[in-house]
Backbone as CSV, one residue per row, in Angstrom:
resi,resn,N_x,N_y,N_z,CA_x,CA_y,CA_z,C_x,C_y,C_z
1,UNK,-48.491,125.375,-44.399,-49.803,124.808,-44.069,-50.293,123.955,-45.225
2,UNK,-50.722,122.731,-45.212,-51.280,121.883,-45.733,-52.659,121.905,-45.946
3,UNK,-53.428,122.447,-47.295,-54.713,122.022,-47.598,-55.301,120.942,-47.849
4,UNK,-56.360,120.357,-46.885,-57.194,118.885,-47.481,-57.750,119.331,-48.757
5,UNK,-57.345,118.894,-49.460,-57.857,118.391,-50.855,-59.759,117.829,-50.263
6,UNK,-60.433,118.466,-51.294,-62.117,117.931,-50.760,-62.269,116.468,-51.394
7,UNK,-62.836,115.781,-50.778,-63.086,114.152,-51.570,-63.794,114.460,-52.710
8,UNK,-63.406,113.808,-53.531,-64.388,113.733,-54.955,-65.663,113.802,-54.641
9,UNK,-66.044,112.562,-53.863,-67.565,112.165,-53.318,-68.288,113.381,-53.221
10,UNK,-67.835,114.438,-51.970,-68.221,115.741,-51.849,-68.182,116.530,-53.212
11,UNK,-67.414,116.417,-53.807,-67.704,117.641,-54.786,-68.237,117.544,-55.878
12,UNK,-68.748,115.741,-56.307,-69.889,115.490,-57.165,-71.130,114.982,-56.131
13,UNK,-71.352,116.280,-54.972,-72.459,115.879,-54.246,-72.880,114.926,-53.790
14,UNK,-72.485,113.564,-53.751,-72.794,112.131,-53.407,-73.293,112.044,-52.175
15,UNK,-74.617,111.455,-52.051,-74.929,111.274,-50.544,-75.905,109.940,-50.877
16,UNK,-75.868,109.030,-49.210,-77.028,107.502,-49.121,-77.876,108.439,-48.897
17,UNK,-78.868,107.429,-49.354,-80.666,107.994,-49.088,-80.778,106.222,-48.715
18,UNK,-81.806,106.302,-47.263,-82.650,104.812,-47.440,-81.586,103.737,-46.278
19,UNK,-82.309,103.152,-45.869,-81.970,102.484,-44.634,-81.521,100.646,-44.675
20,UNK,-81.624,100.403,-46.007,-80.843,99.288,-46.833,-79.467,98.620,-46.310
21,UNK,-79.203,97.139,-46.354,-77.699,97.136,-46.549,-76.952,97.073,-47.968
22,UNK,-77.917,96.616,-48.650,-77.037,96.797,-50.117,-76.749,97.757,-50.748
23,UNK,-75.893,98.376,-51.331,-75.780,99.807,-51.865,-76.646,99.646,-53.112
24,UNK,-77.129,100.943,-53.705,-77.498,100.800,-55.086,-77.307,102.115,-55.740
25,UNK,-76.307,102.182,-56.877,-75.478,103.581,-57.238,-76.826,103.770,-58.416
26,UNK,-76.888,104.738,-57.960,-77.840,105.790,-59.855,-77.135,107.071,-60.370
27,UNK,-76.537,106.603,-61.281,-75.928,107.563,-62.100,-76.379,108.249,-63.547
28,UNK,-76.479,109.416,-63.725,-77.128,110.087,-64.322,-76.960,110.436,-65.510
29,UNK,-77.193,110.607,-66.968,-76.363,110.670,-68.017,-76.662,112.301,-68.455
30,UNK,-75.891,112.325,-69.891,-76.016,114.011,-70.383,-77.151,114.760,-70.080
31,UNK,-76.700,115.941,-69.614,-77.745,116.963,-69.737,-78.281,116.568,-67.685
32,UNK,-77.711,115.448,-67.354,-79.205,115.519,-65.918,-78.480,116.024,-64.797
33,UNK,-79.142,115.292,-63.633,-78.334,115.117,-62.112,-79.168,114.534,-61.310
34,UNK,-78.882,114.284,-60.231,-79.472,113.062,-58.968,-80.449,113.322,-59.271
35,UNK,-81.263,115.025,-59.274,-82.704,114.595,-58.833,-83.846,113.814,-60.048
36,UNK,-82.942,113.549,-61.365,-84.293,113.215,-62.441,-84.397,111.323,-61.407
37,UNK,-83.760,111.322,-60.448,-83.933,109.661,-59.902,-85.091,109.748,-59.034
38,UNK,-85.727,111.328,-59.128,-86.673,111.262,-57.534,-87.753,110.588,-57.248
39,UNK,-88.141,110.041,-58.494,-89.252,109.118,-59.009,-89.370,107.779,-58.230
40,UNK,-88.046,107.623,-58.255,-88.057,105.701,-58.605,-87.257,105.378,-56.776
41,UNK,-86.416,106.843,-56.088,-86.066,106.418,-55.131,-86.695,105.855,-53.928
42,UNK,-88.124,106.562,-53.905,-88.448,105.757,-52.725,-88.988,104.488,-52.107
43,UNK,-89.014,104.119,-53.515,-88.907,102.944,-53.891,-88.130,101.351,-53.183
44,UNK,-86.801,102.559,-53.193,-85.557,101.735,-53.166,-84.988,101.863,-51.907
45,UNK,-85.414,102.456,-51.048,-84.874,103.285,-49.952,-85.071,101.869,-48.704
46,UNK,-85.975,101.592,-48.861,-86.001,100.224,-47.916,-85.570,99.235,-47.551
47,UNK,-84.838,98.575,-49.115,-84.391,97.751,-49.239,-82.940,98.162,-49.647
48,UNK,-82.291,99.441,-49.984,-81.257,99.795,-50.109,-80.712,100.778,-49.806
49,UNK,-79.239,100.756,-49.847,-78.308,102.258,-49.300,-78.322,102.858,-50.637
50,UNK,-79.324,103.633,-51.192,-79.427,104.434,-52.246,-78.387,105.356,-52.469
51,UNK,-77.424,105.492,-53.072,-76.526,106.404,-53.927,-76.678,107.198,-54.835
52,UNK,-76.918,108.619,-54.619,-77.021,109.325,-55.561,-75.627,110.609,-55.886
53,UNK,-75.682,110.888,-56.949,-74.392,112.162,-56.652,-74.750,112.647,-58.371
54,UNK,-73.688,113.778,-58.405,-73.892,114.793,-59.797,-72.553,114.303,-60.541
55,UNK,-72.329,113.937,-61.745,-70.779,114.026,-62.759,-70.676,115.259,-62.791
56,UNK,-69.102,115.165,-62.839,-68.862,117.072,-62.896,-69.507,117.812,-63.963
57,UNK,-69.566,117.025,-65.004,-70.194,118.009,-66.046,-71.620,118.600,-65.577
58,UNK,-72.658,118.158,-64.255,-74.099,118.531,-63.955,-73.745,120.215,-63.738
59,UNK,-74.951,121.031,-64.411,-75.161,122.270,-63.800,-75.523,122.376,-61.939
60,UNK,-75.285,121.236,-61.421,-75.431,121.407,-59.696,-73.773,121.257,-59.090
61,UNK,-73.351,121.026,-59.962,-71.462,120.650,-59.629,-71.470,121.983,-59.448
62,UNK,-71.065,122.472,-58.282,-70.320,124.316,-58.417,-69.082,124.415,-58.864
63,UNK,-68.134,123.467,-58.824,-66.830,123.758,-58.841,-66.721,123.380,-60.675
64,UNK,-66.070,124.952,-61.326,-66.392,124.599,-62.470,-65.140,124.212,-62.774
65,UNK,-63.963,123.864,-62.198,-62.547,123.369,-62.426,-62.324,121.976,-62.380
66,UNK,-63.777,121.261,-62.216,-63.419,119.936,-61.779,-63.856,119.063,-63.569
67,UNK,-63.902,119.863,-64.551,-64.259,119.403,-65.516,-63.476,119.898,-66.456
68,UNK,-62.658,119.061,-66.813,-61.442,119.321,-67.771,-61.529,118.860,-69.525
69,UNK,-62.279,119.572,-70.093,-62.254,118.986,-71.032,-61.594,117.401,-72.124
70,UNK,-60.566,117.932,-72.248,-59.246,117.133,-72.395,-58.905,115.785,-71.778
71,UNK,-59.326,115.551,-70.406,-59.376,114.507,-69.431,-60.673,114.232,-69.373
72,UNK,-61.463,114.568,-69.899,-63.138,113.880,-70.269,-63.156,114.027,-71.673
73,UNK,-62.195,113.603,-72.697,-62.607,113.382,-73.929,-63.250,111.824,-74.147
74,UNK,-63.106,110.955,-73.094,-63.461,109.968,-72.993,-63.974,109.276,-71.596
75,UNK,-64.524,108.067,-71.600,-65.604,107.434,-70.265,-64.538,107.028,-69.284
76,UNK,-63.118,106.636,-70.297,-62.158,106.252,-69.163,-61.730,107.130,-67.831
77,UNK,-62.001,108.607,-67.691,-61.732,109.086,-66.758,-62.807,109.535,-65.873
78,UNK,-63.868,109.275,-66.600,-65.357,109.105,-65.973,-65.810,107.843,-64.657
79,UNK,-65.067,106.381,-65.324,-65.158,105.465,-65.351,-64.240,105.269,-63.600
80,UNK,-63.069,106.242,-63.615,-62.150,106.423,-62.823,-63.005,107.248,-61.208
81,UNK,-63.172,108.431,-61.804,-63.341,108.597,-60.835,-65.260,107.991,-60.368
82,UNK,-65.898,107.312,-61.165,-66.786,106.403,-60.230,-66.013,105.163,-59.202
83,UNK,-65.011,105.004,-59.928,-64.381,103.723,-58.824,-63.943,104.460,-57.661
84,UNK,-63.025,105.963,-57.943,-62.794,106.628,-56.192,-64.131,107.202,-55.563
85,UNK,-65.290,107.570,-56.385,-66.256,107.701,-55.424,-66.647,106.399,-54.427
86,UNK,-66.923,105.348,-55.116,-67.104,104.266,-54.319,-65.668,103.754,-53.251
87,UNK,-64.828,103.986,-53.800,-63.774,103.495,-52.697,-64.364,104.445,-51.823
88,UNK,-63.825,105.899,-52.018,-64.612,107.119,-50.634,-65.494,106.806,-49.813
89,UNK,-66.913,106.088,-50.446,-67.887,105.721,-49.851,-68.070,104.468,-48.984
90,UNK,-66.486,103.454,-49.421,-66.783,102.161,-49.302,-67.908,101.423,-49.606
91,UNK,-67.929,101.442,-51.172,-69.388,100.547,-51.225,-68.692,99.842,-52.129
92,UNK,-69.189,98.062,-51.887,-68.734,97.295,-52.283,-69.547,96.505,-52.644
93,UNK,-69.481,95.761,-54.021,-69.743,94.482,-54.778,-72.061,94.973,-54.356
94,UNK,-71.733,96.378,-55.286,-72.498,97.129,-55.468,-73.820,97.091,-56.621
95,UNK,-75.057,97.422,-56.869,-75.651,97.426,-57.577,-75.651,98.492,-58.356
96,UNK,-75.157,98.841,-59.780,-74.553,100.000,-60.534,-76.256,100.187,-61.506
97,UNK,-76.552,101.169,-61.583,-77.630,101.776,-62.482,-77.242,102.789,-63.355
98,UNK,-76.957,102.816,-64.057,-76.534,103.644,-65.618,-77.137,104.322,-65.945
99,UNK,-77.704,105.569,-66.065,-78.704,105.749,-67.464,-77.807,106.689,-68.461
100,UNK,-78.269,106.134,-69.535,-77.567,106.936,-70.942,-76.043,106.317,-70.901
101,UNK,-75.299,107.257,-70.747,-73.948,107.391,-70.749,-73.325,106.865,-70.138
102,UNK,-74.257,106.514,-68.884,-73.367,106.172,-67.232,-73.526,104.949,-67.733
103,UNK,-74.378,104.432,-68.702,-74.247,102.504,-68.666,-72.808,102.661,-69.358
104,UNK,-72.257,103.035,-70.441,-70.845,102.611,-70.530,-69.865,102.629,-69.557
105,UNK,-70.064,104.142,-68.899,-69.140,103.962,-68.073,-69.070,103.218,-66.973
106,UNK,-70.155,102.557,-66.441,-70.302,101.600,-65.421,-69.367,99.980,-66.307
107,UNK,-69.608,99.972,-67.424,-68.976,98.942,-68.080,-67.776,99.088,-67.585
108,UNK,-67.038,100.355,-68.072,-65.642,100.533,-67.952,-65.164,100.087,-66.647
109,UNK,-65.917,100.449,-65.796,-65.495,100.525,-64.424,-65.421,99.229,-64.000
110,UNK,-66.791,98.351,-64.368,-66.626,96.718,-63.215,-65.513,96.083,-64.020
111,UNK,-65.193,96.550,-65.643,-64.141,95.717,-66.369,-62.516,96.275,-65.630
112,UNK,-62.496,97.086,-64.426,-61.219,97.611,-64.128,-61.240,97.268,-62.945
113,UNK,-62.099,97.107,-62.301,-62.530,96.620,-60.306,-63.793,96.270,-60.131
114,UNK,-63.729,94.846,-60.922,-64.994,93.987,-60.875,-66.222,93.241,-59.417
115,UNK,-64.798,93.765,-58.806,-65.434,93.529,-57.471,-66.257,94.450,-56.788
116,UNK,-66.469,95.686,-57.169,-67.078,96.791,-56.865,-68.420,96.312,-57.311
117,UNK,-68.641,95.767,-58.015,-70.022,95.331,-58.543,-70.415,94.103,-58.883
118,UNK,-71.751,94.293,-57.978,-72.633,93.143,-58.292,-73.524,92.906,-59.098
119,UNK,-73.869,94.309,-60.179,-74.878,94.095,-60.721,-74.724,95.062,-61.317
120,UNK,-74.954,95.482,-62.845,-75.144,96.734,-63.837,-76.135,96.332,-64.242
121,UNK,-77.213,97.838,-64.034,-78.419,97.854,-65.084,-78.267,99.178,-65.763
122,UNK,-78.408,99.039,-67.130,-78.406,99.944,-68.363,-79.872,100.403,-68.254
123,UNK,-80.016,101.774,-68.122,-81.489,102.845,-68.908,-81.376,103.208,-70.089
124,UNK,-81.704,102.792,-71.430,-81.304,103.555,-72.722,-79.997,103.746,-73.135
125,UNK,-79.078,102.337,-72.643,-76.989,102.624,-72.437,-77.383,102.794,-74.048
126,UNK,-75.804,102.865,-75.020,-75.597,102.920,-75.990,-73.908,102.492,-76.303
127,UNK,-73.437,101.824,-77.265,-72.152,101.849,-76.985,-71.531,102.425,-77.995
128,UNK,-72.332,102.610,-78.857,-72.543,103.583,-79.899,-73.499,104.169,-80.463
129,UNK,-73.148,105.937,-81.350,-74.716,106.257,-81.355,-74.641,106.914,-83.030
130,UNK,-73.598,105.958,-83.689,-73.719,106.618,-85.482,-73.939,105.192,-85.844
131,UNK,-74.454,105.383,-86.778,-74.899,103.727,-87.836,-73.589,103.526,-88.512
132,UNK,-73.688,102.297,-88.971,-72.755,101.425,-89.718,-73.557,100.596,-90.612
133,UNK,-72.998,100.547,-91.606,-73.638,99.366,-92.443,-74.173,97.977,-91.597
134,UNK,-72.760,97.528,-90.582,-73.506,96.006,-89.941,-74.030,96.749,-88.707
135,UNK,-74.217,98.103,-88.099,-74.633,98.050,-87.015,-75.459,99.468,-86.783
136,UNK,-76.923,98.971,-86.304,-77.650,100.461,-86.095,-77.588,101.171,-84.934
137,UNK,-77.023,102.338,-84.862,-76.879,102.998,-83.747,-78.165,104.068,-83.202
138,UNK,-78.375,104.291,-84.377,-79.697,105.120,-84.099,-79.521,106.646,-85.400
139,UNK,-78.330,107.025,-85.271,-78.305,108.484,-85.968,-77.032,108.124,-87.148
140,UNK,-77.500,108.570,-88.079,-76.402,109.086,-89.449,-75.225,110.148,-89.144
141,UNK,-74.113,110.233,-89.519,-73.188,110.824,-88.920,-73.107,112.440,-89.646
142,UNK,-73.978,112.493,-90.019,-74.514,113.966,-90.992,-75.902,114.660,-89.523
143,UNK,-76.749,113.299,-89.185,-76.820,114.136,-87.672,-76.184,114.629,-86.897
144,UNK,-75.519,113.373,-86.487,-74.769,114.124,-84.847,-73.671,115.570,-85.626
145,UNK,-73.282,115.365,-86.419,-72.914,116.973,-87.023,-73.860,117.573,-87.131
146,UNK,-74.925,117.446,-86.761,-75.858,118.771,-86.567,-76.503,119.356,-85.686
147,UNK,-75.892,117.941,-84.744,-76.355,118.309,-83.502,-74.822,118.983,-82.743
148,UNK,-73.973,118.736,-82.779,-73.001,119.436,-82.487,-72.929,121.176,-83.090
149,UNK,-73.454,121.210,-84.397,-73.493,121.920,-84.760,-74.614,123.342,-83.721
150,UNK,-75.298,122.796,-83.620,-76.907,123.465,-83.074,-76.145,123.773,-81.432
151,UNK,-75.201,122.960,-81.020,-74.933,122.813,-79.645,-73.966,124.182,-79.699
152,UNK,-73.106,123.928,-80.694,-72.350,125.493,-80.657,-72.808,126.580,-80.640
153,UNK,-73.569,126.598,-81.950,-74.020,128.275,-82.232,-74.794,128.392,-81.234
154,UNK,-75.899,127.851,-80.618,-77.102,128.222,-79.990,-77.489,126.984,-78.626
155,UNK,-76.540,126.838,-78.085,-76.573,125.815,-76.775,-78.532,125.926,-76.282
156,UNK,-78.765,126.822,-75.843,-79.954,127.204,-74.900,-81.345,126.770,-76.018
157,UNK,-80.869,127.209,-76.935,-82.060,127.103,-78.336,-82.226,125.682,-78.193
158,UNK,-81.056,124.737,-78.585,-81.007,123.211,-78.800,-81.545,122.805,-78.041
159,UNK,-80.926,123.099,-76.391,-81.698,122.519,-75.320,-83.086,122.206,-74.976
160,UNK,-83.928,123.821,-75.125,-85.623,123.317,-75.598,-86.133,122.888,-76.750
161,UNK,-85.209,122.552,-77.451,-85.937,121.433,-78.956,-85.945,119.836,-78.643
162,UNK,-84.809,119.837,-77.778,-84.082,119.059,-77.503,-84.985,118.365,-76.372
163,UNK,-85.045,118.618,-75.278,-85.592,118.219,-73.725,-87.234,117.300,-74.361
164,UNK,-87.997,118.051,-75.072,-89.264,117.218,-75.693,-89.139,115.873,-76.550
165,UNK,-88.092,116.242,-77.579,-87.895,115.199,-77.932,-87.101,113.859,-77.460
166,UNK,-86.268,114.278,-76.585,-85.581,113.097,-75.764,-86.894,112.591,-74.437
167,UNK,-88.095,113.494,-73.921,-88.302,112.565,-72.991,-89.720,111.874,-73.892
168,UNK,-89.901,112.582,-74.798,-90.882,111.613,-75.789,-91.831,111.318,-75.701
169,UNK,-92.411,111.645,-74.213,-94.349,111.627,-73.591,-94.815,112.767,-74.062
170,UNK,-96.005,112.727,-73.738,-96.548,114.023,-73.386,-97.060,113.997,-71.716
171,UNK,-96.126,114.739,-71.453,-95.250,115.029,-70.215,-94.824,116.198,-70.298
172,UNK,-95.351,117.535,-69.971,-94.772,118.754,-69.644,-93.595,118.786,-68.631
173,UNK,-94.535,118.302,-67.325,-93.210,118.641,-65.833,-91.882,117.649,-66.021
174,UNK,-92.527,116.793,-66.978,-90.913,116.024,-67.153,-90.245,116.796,-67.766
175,UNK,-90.703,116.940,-69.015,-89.466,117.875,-70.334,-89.126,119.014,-69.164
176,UNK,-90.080,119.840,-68.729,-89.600,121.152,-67.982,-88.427,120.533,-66.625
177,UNK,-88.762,119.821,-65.923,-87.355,119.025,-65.278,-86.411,118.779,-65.805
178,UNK,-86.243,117.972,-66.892,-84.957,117.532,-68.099,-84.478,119.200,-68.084
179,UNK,-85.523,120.268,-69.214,-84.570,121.027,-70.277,-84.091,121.694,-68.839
180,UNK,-84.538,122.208,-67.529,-83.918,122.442,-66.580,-82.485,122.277,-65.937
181,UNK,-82.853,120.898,-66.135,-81.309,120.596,-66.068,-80.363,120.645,-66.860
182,UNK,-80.706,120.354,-67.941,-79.692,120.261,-69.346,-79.619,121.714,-69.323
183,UNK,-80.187,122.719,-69.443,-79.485,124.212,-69.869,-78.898,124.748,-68.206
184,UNK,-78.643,124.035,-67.148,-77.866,124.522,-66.083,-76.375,124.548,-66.764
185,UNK,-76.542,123.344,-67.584,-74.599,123.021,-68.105,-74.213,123.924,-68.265
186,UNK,-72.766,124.665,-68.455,-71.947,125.403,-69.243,-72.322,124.940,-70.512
187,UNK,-72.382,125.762,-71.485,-72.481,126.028,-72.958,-71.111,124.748,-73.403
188,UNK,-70.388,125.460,-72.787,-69.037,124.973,-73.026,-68.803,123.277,-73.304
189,UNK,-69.043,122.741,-71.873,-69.263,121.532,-71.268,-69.829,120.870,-72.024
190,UNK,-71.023,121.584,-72.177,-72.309,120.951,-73.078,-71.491,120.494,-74.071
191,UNK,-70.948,121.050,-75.039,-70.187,121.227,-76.251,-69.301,120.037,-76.256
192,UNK,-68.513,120.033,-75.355,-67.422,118.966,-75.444,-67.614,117.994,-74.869
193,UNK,-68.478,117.524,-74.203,-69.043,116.273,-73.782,-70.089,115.904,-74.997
194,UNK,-70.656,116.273,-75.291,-71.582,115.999,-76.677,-70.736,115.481,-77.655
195,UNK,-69.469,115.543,-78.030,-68.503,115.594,-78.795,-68.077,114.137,-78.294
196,UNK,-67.984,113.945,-77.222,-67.115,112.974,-76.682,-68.699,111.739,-76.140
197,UNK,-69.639,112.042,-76.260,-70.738,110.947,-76.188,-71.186,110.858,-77.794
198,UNK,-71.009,111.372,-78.418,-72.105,111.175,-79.541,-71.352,110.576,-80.940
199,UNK,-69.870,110.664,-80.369,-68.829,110.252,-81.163,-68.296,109.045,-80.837
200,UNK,-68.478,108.675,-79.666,-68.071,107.585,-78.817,-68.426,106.037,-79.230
201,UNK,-67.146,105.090,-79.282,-67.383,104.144,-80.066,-66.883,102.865,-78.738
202,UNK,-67.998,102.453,-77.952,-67.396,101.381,-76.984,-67.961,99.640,-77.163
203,UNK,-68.311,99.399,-78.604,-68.615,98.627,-78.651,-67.370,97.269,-78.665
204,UNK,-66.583,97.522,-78.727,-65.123,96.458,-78.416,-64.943,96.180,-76.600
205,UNK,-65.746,97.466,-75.377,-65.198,96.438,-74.189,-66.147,95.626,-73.715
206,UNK,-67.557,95.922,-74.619,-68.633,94.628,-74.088,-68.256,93.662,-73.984
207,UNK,-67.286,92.812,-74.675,-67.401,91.249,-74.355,-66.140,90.949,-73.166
208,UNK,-65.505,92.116,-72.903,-64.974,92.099,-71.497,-65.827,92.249,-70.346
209,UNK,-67.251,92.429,-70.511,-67.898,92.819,-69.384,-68.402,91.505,-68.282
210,UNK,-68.161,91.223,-67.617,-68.369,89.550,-67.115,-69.672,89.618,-65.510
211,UNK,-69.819,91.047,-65.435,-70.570,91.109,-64.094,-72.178,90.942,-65.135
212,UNK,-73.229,90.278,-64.477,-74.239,90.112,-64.539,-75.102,91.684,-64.862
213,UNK,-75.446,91.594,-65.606,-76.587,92.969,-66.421,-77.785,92.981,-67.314
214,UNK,-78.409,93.919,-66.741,-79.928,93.697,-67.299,-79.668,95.189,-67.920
215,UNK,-80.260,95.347,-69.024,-80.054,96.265,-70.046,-82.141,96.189,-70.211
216,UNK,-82.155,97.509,-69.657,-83.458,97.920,-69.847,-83.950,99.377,-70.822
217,UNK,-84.678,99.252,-71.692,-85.174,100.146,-73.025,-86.455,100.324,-73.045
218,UNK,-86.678,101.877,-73.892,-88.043,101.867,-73.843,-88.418,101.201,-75.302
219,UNK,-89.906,101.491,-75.566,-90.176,101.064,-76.741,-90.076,101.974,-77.880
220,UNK,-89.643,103.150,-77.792,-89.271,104.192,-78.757,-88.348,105.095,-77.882
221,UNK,-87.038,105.068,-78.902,-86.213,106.155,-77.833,-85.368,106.636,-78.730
222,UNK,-85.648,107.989,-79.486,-85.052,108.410,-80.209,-83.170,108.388,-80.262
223,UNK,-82.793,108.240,-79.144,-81.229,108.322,-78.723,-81.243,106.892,-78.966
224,UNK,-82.006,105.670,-78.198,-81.337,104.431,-78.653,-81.980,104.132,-79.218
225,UNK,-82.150,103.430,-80.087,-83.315,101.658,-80.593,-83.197,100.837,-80.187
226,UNK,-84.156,99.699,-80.099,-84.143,98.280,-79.422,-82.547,97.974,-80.046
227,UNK,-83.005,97.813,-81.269,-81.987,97.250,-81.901,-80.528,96.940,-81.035
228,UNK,-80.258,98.308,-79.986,-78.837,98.512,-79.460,-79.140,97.524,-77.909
229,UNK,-80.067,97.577,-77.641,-79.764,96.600,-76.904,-79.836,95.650,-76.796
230,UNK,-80.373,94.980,-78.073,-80.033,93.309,-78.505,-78.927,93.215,-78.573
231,UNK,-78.209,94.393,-79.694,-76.193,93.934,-79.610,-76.016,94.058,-78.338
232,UNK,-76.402,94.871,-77.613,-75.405,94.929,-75.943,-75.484,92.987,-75.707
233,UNK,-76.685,93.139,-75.439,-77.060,91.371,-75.037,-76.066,90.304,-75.821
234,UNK,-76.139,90.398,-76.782,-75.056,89.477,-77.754,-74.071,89.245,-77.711
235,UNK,-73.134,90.601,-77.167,-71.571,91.042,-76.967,-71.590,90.664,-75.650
236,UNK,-71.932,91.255,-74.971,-71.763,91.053,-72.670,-71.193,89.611,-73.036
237,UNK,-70.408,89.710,-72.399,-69.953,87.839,-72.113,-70.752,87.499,-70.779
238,UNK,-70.900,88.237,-70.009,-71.612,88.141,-68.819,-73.311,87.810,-69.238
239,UNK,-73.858,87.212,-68.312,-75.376,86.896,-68.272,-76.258,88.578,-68.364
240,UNK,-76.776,88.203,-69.352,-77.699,89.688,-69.416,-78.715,89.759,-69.987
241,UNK,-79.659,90.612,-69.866,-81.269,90.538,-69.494,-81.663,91.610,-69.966
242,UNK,-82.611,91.737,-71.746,-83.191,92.821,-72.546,-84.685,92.691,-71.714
243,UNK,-85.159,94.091,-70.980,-86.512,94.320,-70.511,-86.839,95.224,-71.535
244,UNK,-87.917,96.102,-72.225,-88.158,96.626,-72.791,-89.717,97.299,-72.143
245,UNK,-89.314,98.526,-71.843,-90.994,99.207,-71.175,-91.364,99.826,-72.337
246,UNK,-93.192,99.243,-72.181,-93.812,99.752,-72.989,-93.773,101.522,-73.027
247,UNK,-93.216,102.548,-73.557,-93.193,103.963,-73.362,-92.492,104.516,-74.675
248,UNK,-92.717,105.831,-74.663,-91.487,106.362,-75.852,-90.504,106.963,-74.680
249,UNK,-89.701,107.491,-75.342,-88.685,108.198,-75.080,-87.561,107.934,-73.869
250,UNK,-86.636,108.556,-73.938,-85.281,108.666,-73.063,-85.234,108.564,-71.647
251,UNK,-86.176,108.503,-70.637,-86.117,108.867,-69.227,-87.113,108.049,-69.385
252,UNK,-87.402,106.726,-68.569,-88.212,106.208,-67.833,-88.561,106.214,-66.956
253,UNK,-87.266,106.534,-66.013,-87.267,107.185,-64.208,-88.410,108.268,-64.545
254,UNK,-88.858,109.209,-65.636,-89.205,110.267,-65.509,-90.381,109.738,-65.721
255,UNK,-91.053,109.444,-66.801,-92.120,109.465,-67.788,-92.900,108.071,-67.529
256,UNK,-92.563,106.869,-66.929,-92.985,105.244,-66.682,-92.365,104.812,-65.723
257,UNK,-92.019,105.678,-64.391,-91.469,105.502,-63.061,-91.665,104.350,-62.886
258,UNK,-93.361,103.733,-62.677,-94.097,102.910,-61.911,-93.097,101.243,-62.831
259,UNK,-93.437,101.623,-64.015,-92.707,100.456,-65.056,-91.961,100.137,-64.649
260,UNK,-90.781,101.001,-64.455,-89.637,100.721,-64.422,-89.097,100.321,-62.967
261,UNK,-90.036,100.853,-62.095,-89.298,100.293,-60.659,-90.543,98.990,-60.272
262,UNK,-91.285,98.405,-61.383,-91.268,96.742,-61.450,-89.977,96.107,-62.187
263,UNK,-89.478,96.528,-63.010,-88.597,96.212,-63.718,-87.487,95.914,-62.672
264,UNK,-87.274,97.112,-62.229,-85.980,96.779,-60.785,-86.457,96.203,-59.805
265,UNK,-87.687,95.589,-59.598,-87.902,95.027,-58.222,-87.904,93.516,-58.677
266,UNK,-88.012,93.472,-60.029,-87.589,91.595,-60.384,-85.629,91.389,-60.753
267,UNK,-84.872,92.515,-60.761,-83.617,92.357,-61.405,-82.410,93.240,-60.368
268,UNK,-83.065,94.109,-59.771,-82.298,94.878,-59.014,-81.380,93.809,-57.652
């Protein structure tokens, strides 16, 4: 007897919301899952086939085998299976939304099946997140060792130090949504994806990137600085577009919804 193998799609939850013909993918970065998008979707639902779904690493993924350390030491296999979700789904020459993490890997992806996309917009992307003499990333590499550090011994501890300072308002139900999600992760997960984002150096496939992108930032965001998305802008060989919302912190979907889905209703 022959077992169907479950589609990817299904088992990082992927489902349309919204009565649209254009697709529009929102992908979620460390620590989240579909629902920190609940803000900004209904937004979008009119004018688009809204895409939402969980990366295996989300505490809503049940299947805890679908996250292999080793084969997520990097975006390239991240990057992979966003292209078989969309084949699964058939969505084509698509509007890609990033936030955090997912903007690289959306890079990776239109630079491998460019035709899948029509459009990348970056939330707070990064293509790196340690400083360099010619380039500011945001953190000293004596941080992110301490944040790895904090992630080992005490995952759950980090997480509520953590959730306030990444969404950066004063905003209770946001942080309490974020650290929600972020402490669903495996400890584990947490650990080695932190390792593999915070170490992560993708500033060499920007100027392969040729699909059209608007790279949108807040005005204080402890994870990025403006700064990073002027280099994104500089490097893209493709046409691309620095918005900057007036706000602090990491989640705009969360904390400057209204901002940000003007922002997508002039670029989306």
């Amino acid at each position: 007897m022959v077992v169907q193998a479950k589609p990817l799609s299904a088992s990082m939850n992927a489902r349309i919301i919204g009565s649209g013909v254009e697709p529009i993918i929102l992908a979620h970065g460390y620590g989240g899952n579909q629902s920190l998008w609940d803000r900004i979707i209904p937004s979008l639902t009119n004018h688009y086939r809204v895409v939402v779904f969980d990366w295996n690493f989300s505490g809503a993924v049940k299947d805890p085998n679908l996250f292999d350390p080793v084969k997520y030491a990097s975006y390239d296999a991240f990057a992979d299976d966003l292209i078989t979700l969309m084949n699964e789904m058939n969505l084509k020459s698509s509007v890609f939304i990033g936030h955090s993490m997912s903007g690289m890997i959306g890079c990776i992806a239109s630079i491998k099946r460019p035709e899948l996309f029509k459009k990348l917009i970056f939330i707070g992307a990064s293509p790196r997140y340690i400083n360099l003499d010619d380039y500011e990333g945001g953190l000293d590499t004596i941080d992110v060792e301490g944040i790895i550090s904090t992630i080992e011994s005490d995952f759950h501890k980090w997480a509520s130090n953590f959730a306030p300072l990444a969404i950066g308002a004063n905003d209770p139900p946001s942080v309490n949504q974020f650290e929600s999600s972020l402490k669903s992760m495996r400890p584990e997960v947490a650990l080695s994806l932190a390792k593999t984002v915070f170490y992560s150096d993708y500033r060499d496939i920007l100027e392969k990137v040729l699909t059209s992108c608007t790279i949108i930032q807040t005005a204080n965001d402890m994870v990025a600085p403006i700064s990073v998305a002027y280099y994104m802008q500089k490097k893209i060989k493709g046409k691309s577009t620095v918005e900057i919302i007036d706000t602090d912190g990491h989640f705009p979907q969360l904390t400057a919804h209204l901002q940000l889905i003007d922002v997508l209703g002039r670029y989306a």
